[in-house]
N, C-alpha and C positions, 0 to 999 in steps of 0.2 A: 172976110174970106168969101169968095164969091162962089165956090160948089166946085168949081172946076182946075183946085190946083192943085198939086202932086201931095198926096194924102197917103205915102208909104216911101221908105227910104230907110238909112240906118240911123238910129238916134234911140237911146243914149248909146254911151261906151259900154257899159253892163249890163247883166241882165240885172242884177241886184237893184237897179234903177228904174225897171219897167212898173209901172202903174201897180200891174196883175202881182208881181213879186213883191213889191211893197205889203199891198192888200194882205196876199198870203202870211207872209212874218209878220204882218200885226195880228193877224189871225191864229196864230200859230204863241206868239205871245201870251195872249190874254186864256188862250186855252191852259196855258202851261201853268195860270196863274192861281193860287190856293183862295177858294172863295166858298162861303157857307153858303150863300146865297145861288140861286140857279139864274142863267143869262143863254140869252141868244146869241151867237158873235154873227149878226148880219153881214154877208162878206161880199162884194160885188163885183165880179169879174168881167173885164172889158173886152177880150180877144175871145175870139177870133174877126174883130169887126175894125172898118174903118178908123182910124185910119193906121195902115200897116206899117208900123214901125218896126225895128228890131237891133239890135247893135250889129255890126259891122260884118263880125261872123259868122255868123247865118247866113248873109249873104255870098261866104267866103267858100261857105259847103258846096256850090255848083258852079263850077264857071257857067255864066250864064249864057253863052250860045250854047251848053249843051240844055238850056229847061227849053221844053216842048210842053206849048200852051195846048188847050183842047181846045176844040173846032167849039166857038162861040153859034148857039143854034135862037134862027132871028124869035121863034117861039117859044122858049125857056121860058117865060114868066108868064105864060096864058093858064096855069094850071094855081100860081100862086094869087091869093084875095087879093082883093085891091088894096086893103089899106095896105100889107105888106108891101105890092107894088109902089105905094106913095111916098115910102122911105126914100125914093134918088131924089123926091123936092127936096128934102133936107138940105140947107148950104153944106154939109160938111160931106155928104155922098159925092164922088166924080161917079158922071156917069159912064159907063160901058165906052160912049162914040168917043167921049176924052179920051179915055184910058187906049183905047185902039189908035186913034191919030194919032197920039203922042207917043205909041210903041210900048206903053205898058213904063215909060220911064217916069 
């Protein structure tokens, strides 16, 4: 993957299928489960980040020439640290000038 290709869409068909819902019901499992013993259920949640998938529907909740983007401002990241800034080298970040060229598709 080269950083710059379309890293949000619909996929899966369910929410039952998304990473985060998975994570949760096994979560929700092992809580439910009779133990004498004490545990931590480590749980690690993926969303709201890169890359934005979602089943079909969600998408179905706006026609989309009615979403109105906000005005992108060219100094928005001068206040955030650098390393945070350093997250778009990651291949799996598109950057902002992808995502505008290509119309956010």
């Amino acid at each position: 993957m080269d950083g710059h290709s379309n890293r949000l869409g619909a996929f899966p068909d369910n929410n039952e299928d998304m990473p985060d819902h998975k994570a949760a019901d096994w979560a929700v499992d092992r809580l439910g489960e009779k133990s004498r013993k004490s545990f931590l259920p480590a749980v690690g949640f993926l969303r709201p980040h890169v890359p934005f998938y979602v089943p079909q529907k969600w998408f179905n909740l706006v026609p989309l020439d009615k979403v109105k983007l906000p005005p992108v401002l060219s100094e928005d990241l001068l206040d955030v640290p650098e390393i945070s800034r350093c997250i778009r080298e990651l291949p799996k970040y598109p950057e902002l000038a992808f995502l505008q060229k290509n119309d956010n598709e």
